[in-house]
VEXLO-841396 format. One record per residue (C-alpha): residue in three letters; residue number from 1; y, x, z negated. Coordinates in Angstrom, 3 decimals, padded with zeros to 6 digits. Last residue first. Layout:
N
<pt r="ALA" k="NUM" north="Y" east="X" up="Z"/>
...
REM end
This chain:
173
<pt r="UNK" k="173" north="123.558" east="054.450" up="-221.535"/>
<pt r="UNK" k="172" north="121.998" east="055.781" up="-218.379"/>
<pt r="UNK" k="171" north="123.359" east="052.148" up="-216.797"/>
<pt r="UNK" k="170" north="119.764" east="049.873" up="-218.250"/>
<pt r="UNK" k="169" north="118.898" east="049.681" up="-215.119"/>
<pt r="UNK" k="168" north="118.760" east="053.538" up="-214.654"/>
<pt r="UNK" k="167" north="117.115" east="053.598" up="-218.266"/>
<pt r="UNK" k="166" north="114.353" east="051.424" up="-217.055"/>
<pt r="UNK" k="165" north="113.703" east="053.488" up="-213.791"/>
<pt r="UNK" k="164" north="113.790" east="057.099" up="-215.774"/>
<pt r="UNK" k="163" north="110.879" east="055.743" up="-218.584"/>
<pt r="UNK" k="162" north="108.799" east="053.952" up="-215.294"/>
<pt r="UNK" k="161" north="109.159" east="057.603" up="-213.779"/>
<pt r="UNK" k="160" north="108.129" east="059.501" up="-216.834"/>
<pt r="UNK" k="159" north="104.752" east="056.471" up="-217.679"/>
<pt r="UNK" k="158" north="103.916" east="056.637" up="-214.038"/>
<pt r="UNK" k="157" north="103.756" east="060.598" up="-214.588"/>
<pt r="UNK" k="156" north="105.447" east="062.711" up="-211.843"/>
<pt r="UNK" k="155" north="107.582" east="064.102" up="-214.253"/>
<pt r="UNK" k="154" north="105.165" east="065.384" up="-216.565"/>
<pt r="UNK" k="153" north="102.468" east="066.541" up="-213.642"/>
<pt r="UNK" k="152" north="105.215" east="068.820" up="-212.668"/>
<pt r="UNK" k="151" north="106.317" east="069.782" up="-216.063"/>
<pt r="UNK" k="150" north="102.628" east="070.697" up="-216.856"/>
<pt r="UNK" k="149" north="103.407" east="074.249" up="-218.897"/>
<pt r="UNK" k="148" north="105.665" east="072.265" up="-221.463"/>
<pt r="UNK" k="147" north="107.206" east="075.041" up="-223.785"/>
<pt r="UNK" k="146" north="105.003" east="075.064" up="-226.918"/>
<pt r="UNK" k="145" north="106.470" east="073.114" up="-230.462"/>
<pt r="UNK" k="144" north="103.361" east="073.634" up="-232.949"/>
<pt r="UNK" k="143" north="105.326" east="075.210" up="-235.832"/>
<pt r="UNK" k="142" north="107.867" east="072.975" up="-235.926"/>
<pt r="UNK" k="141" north="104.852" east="070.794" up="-237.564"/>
<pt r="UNK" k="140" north="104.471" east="067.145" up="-236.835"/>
<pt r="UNK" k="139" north="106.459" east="064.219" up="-238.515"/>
<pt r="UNK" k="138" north="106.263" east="060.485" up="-239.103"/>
<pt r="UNK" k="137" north="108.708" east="058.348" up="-241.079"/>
<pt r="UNK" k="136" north="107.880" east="055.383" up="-239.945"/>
<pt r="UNK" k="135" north="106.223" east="055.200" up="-236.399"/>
<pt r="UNK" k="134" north="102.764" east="053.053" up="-237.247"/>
<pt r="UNK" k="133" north="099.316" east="052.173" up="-237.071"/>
<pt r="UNK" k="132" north="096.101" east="050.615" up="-238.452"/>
<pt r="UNK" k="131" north="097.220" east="047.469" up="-236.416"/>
<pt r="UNK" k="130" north="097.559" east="049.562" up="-233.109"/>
<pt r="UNK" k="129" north="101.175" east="050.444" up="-232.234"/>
<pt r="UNK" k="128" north="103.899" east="050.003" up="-229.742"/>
<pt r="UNK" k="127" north="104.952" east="046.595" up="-231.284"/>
<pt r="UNK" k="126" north="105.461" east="048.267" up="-234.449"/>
<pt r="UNK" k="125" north="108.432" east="049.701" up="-232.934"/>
<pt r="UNK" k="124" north="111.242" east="048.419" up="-235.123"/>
<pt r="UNK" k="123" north="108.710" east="049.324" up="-238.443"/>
<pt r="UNK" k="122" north="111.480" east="049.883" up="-241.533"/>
<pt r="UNK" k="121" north="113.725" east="052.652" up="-239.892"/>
<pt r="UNK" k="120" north="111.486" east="053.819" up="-236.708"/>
<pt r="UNK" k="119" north="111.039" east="057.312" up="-237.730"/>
<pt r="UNK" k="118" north="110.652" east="060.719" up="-236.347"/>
<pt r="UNK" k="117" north="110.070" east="064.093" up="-238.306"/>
<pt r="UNK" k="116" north="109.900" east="067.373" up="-236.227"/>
<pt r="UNK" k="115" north="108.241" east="069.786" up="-239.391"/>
<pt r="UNK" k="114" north="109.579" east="073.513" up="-240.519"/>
<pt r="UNK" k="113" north="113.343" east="073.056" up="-241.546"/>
<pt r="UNK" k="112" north="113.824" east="069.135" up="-239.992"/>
<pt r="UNK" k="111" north="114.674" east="068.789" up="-236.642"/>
<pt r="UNK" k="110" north="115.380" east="065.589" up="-235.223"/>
<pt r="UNK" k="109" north="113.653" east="062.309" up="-233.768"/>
<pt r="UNK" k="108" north="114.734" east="058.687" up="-234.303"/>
<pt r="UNK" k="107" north="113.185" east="055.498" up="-233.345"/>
<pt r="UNK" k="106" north="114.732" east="052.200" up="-232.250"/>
<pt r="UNK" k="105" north="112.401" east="049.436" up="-231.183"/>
<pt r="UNK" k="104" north="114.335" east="046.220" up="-230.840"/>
<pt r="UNK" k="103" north="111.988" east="042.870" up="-232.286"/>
<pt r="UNK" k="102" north="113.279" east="039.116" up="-232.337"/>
<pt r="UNK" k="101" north="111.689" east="038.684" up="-228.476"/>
<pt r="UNK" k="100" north="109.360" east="042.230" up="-227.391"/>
<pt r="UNK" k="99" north="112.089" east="044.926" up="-226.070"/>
<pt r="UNK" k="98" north="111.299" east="046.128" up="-222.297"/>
<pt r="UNK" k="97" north="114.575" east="044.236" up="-220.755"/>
<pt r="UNK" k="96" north="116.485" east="045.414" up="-223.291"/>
<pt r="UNK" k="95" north="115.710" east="048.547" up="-222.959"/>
<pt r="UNK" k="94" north="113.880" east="050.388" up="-226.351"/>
<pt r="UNK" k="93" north="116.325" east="052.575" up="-228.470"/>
<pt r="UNK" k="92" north="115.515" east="056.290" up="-228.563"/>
<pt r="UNK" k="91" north="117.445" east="058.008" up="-230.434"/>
<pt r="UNK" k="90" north="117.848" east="062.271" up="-230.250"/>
<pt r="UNK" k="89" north="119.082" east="063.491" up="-233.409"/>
<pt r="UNK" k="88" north="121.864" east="066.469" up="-233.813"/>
<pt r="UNK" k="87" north="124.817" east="064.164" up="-233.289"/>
<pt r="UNK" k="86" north="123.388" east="061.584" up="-231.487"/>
<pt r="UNK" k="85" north="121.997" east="062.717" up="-228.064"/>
<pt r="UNK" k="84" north="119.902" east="059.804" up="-226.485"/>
<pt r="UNK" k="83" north="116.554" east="059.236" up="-225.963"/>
<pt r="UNK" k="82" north="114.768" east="058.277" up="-222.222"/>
<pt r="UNK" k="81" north="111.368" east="056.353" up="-222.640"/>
<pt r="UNK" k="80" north="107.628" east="056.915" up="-223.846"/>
<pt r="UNK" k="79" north="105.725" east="055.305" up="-226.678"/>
<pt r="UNK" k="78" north="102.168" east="055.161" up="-227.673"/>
<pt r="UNK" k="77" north="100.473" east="054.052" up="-231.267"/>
<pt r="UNK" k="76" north="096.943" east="054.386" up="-232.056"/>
<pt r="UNK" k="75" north="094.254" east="052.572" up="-233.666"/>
<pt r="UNK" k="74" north="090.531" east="053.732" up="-233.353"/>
<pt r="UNK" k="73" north="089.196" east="053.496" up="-236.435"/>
<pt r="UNK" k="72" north="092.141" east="055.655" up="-238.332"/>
<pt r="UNK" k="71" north="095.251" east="056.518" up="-236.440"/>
<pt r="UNK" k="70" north="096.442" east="058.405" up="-233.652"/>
<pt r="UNK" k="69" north="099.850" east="058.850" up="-232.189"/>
<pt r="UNK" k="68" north="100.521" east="059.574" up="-228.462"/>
<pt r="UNK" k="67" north="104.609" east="060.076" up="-228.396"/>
<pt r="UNK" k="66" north="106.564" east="060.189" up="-224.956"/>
<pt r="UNK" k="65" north="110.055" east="061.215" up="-225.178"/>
<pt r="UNK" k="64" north="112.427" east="061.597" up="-221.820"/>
<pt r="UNK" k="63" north="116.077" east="063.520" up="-222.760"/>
<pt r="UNK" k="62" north="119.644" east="062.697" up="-222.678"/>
<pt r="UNK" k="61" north="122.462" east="064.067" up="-223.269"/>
<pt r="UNK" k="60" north="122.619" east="067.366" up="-221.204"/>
<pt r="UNK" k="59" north="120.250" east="065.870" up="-218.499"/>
<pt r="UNK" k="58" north="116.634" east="065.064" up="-218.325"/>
<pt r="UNK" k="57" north="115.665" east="067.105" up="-220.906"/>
<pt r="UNK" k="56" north="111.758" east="066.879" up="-221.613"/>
<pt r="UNK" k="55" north="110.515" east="065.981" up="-224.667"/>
<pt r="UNK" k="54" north="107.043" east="065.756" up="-225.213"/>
<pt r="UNK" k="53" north="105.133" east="064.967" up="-228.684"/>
<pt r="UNK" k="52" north="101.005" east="064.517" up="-229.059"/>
<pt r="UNK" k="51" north="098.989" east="063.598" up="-232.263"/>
<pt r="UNK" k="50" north="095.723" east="064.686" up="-231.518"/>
<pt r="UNK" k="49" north="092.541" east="063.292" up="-232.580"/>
<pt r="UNK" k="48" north="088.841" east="064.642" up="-233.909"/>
<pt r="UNK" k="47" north="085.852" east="062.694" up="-234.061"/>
<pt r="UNK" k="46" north="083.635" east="060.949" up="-237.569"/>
<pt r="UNK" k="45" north="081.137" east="058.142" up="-237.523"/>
<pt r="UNK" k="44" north="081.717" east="056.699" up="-241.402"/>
<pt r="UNK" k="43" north="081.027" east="053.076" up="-240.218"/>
<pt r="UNK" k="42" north="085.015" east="052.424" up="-240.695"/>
<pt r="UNK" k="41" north="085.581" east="054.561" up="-237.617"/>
<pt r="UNK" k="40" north="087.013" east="058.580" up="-238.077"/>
<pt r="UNK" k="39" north="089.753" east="060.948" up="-238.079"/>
<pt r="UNK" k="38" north="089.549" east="064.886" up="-238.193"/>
<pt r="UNK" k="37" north="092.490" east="066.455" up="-237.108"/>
<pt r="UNK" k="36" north="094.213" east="067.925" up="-234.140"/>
<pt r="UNK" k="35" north="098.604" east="068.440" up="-234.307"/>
<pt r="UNK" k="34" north="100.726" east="068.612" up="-231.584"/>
<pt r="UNK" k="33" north="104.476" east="069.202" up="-230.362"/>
<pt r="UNK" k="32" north="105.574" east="069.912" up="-226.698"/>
<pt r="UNK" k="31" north="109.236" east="070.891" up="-225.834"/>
<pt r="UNK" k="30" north="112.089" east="070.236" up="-226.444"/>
<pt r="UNK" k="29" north="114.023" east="070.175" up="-229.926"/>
<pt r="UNK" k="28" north="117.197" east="072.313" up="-229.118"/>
<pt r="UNK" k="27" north="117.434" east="071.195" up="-225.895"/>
<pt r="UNK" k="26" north="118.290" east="067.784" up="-226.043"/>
<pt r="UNK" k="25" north="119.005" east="068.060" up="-229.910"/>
<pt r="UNK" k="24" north="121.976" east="069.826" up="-228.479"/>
<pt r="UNK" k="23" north="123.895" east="073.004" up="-230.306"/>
<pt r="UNK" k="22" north="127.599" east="073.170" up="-229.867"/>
<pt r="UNK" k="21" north="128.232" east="076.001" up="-227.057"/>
<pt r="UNK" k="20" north="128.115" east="079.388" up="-227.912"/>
<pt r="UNK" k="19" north="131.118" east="081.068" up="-229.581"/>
<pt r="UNK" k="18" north="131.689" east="084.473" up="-228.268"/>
<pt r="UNK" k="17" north="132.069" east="087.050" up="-231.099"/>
<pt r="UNK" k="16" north="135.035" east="089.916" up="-231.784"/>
<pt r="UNK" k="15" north="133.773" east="092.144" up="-234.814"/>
<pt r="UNK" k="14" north="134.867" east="094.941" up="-232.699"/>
<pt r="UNK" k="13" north="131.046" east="095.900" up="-232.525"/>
<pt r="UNK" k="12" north="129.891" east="093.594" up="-231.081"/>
<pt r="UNK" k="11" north="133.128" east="093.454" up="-228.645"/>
<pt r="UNK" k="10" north="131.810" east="096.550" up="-228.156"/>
<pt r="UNK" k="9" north="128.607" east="096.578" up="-227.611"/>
<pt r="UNK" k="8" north="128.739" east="093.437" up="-224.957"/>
<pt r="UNK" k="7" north="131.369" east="095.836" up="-223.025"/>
<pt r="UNK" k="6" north="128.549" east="098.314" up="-223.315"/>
<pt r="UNK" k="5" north="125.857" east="096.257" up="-221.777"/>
<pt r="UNK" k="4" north="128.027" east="094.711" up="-219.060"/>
<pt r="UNK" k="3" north="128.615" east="098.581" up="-218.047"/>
<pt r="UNK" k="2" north="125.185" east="099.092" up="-218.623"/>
<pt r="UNK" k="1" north="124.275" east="096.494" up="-215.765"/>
REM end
């Protein structure tokens, strides 16, 4: 072990550094994401809500999203499926098979500085969303990413496994 350590020291030192492997939106941005605020019904009652983010790597270029939004009165907005790798974004576009007629949800998720922004272009997965809702140009804070403490529960999720079965069909584009 100090052997390794010293040899690592070295080539520290030496100026000589190992490239690591390109970076992966896959694992660079999972995790679980959240944010709790006050929201309320149009007779004034107010509650709190939580905006919820997971994504879990499923392999090196692909990873299952699920996204619990909430939304004034009520309204929310809830997607889960398997996003792919592009560049440093992860996309999620909906199967085929899954995709309401004349509508094709595509949303995007990356990194940006301190917030993890997502956004379905100009409303592609409306469709997945309450009336008072919506997945254009959303973020939560960088801040709030946590490892996932409940991958067993995650994964054994109807919503996880029905995700994995519809991108199977769809070949694991």
């Amino acid at each position: 072990m100090r052997h390794g350590l010293r040899v690592i020291l070295l080539l520290a030192a030496s100026g000589m550094v190992v490239a690591a492997g390109p970076s992966s939106p896959v694992s660079d941005l999972a995790g679980r994401y959240s944010h709790r605020f006050a929201n309320g019904l149009v007779n004034g009652e107010r509650y709190m809500s939580e905006d919820i983010v997971e994504i879990v790597p499923v392999d090196a270029n692909h990873a299952y999203v699920r996204m619990e939004l909430a939304f004034f009165n009520g309204h929310s907005c809830s997607l889960s499926g398997i996003a792919r790798a592009e560049g440093g974004t992860l996309v999620y576009h909906e199967p085929a098979a899954a995709t309401v007629p004349g509508e094709h949800c595509v949303l995007t998720l990356k990194r940006d500085g301190t917030k993890l922004p997502w956004s379905d272009g100009e409303g592609s997965c409306q469709s997945h969303c309450g009336a008072r809702g919506g997945m254009s140009n959303g973020d939560l804070p960088w801040a709030s990413r946590r490892p996932i403490t409940y991958l067993p529960r995650l994964r054994g999720s109807r919503e996880y496994r029905d995700a994995l079965d519809a991108w199977r069909k769809e070949g694991s584009k």
